[in-house]
N, C-alpha and C positions, 0 to 999 in steps of 0.2 A: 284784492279788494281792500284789504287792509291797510298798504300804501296809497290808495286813491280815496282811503278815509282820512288819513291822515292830513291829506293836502290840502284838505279843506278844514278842519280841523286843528288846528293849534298846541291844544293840550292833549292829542291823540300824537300827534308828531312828538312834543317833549318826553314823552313816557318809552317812546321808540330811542330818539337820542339818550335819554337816562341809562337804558340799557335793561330795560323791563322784556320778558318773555313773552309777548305779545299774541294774540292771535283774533282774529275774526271768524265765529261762530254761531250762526242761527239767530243773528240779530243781538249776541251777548258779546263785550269785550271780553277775554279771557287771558288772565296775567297769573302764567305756568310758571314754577321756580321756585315759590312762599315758602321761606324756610320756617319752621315752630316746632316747639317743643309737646312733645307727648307729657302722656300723666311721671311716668316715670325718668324725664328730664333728657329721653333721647331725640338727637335731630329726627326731625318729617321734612316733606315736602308738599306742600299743596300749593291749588291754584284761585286765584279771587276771580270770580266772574261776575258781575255786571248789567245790567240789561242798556243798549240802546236805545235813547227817544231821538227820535227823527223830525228833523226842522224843518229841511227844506228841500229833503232829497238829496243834500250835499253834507251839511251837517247837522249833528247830535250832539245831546249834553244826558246828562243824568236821568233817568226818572224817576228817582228819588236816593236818599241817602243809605240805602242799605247795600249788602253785597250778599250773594252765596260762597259760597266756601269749599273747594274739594280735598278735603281730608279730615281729621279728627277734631276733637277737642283741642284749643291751644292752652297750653299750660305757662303759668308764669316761672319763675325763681327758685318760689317759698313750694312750689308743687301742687299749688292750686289751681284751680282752671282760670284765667284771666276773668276778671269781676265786671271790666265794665265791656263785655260784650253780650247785647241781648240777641234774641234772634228763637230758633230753634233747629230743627228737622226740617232739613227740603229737599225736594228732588227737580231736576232742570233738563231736561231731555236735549243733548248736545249733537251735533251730525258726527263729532273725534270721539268716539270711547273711551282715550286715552284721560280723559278729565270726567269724573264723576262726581258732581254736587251732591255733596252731603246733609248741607246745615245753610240759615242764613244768618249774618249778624246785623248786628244794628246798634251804629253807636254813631249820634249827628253832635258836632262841637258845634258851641253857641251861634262861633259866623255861616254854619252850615258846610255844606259842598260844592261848590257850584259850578267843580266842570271835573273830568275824568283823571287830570292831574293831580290833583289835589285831591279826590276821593281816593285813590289808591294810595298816596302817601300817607296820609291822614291812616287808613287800615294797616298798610303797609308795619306802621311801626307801632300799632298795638298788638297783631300778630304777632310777627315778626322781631319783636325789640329785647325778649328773653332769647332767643334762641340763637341771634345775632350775637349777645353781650356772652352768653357761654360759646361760643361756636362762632369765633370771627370770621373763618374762613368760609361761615355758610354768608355768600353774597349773591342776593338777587337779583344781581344785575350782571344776567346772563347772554343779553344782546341775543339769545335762541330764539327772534322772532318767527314763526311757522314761516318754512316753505312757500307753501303753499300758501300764506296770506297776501305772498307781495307778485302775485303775476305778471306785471305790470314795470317791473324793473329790465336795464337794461341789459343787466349784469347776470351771467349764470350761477354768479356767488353772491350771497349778500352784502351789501358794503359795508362790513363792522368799522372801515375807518371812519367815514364819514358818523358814523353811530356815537361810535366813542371820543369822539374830537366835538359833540355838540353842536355842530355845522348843519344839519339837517334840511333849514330851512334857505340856509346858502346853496346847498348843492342845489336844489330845486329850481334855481335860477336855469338852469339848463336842461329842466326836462321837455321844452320846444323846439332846444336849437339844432337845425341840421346844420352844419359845417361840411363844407368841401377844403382839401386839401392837396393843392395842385403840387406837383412833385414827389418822391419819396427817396429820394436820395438821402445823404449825411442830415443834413437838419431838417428835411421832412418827415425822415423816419423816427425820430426822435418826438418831435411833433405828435406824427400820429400816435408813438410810447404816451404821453401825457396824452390826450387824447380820449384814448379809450380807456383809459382808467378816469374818465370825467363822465358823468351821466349825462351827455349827450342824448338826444332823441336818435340819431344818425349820423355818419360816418360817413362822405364820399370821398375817396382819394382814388386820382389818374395820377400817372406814371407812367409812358408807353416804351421803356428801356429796361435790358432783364437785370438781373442779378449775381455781381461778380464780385469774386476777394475783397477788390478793393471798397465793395459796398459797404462789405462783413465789417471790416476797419475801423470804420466810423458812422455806425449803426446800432441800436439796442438790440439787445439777446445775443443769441447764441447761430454760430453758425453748422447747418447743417448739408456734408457734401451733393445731398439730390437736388438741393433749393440754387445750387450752381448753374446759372444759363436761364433760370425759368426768368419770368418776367416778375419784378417786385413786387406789382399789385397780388400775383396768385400769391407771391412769397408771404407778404406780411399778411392778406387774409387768410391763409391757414394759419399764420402764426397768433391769431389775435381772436379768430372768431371762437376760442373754446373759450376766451372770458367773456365777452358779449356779444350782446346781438347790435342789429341797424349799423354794420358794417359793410359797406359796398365799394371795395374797391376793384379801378379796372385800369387795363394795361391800354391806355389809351392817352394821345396827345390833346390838351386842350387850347384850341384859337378862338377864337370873336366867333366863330359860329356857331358854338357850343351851347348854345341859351338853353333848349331841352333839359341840358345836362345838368343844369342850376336853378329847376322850376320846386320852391319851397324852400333854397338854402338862404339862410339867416345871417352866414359869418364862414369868411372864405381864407385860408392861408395861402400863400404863392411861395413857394421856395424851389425855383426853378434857378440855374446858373448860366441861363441864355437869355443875353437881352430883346432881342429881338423876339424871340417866344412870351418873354415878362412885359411888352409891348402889348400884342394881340391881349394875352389875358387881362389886363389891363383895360383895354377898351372893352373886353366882354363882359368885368366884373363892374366898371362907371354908367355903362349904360344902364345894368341892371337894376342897379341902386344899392347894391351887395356891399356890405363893409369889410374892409379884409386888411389883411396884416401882410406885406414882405417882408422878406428875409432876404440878408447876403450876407457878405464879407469880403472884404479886398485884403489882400497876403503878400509883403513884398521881401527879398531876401536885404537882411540887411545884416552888413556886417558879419556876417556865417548864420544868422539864424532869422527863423518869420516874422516880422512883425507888419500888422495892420489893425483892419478897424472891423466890426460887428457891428450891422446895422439892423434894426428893426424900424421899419417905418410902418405909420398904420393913417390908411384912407378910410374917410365915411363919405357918406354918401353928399353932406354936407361940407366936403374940403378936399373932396377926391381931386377935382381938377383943377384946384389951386396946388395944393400938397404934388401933385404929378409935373407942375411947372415951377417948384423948385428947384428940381433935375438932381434930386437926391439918390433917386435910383437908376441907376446904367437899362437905359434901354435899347444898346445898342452892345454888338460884341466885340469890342477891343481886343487885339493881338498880345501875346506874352500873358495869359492871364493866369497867376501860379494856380490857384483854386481849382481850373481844369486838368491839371498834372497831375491830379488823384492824391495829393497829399495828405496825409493819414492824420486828418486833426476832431478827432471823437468829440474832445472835451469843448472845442469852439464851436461844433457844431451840435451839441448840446445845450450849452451855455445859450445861442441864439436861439435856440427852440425851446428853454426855458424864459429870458425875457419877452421873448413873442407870447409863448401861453398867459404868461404872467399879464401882460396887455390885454390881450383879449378876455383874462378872466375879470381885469378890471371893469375891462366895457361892461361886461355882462352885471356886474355891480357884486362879485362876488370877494373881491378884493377893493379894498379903503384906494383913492389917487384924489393927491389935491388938484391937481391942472393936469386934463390929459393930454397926454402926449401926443406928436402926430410925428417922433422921429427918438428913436434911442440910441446913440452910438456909443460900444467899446470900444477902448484903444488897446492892444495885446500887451501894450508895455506899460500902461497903467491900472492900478486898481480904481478905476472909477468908471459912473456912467454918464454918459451927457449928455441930457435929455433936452429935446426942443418942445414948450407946450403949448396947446393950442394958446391964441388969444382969448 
């Protein structure tokens, strides 16, 4: 509840990115953590809770400038109780136990309050501002948002990066997107690694080929001897579904008839090493109207060692079949092709599944591009990229 208040809500979201204790309560915000000082100058801990006014069923702001308080008296410095806090004795019947209102105060500065960030800052550091200056290390900004406030995430763990990195309202960019993710080989495995550490709405990856050594090689994590022979999709969804959920992958081949398979997806990866396969998909994801990212790389021996190119090319729906009659990507399968010889290159097929995420986190608008691209090529024996951008 407390995450689907936020989304709509602004100054409920900064107070979650700040790193405040957050919770949702019986119609009261509740910010767990308050550090203050007793009569006798030792740390406490209370909590400021709040009441919600309801706008519009989606958001809320203040109902006025006061708070309650669970815990004692705060004390300043000099050992006095803080002077400009009025208020008295109150009681606030909560559904947690764990937070007992005690008191309320009431202290409104000239421009007022007039939204939840800024009343708790505003409290925050008349409370809090003795007990901070003796007592550094007491910091409220414990990102222990409740459990149970955020139902609604994809993740089995909280995302404290996105918290503490102040992104909050970037990530969100992606709480509709289904993404499919065709292949799971070297750079799709990698792929799906960033992936689900992205707040994705859902997950689909096919894959109908099982899981051998040479996967292990140039693949994310760790290998383990039973995951030997099974099929990748079981492999990597055991491997992934204990950190999130809307993960569905299957050991299945995807061609142009596949449309079921793709009814609600948003944003499609292809990192498949057969062109004729990268063909069919191809036509399954232009008709659809799907935006989607490929992925390759060509490997040639030169001189005793590899060197080639990394490409990321990315189709919308608006240049798919201009962008496809460039003949940028091989959709056909040429003979001697090193890449199929299983050669053990982790770091290039990482690298192509970070400038690919990288692209599609652009599309999404969560990353800055002046001219986007519709073609990125590495060269192995240069550091640079070379990006073709749209007109």
């Amino acid at each position: 509840m407390l995450f689907q208040l936020a989304s709509h809500n602004p100054d409920i979201q900064k107070l979650i990115d700040r790193g405040f204790a957050l919770r949702f309560d019986s119609n009261f915000l509740v910010v767990r953590d308050i550090p203050y000082l007793e009569a006798r100058g030792n740390l406490c801990w209370g909590a400021i809770v709040t009441v919600l006014k309801d706008i519009d069923g989606s958001r809320v702001e203040p109902v006025d400038h006061q708070i309650f308080f669970a815990g004692g008296v705060p004390y300043g410095l000099d050992g006095n109780p803080i002077p400009s806090l009025g208020g008295g004795a109150a009681e606030v019947t909560l559904a947690k136990t764990d937070v007992v209102v005690q008191r309320s105060f009431s202290n409104k500065p000239p421009g007022g309050l007039p939204d939840f960030y800024t009343k708790i800052e505003h409290y925050l550091s008349i409370v809090s501002g003795p007990a901070r200056h003796r007592y550094p290390e007491a910091d409220p900004f414990t990102f222990n948002v409740d459990d149970d406030a955020g139902p609604d995430s994809v993740f089995h763990f909280r995302d404290t990066l996105t918290s503490r990195a102040l992104i909050g309202d970037l990530a969100g960019k992606f709480a509709c997107e289904v993404v499919a993710l065709i292949g799971l080989g070297g750079t799709g495995g990698y792929v799906l690694d960033y992936l689900t550490k992205t707040n994705i709405l859902e997950i689909r990856g096919y894959d109908p080929k099982p899981f051998h050594v040479h996967n292990a090689f140039r693949s994310p994590g760790q290998l383990s001897a039973d995951e030997l022979g099974r099929p990748k999709a079981e492999v990597y969804q055991n491997r992934y579904q204990t950190f999130r959920k809307g993960l569905h992958l299957e050991a299945k081949a995807i061609d142009r008839n596949c449309e079921a398979d793709f009814a609600g997806v948003t944003f499609a990866f292809v990192c498949v090493d057969s062109g004729t396969a990268r063909a069919e998909i191809f036509d399954l994801l232009i008709r659809l109207g799907i935006p989607f990212i490929d992925v390759g790389m060509g490997l040639v021996r030169q001189n005793g060692a590899l060197a080639g190119m990394i490409r990321t090319t990315v189709l919308k729906p608006e240049n798919a079949e201009e962008v496809r009659a460039k003949q940028l990507v091989p959709l056909s399968d040429p003979p001697g092709h090193e890449y199929r010889a299983n050669i053990q290159i982790a770091e290039l097929n990482a690298m192509n599944a970070s400038i690919a995420v990288l692209a599609y986190k652009q599309h999404c608008g969560f990353y800055a591009q002046a001219l986007p691209p519709y073609n990125i090529l590495m060269n192995t024996t240069l550091p640079h990229l070379f990006v073709e951008p749209d007109a």
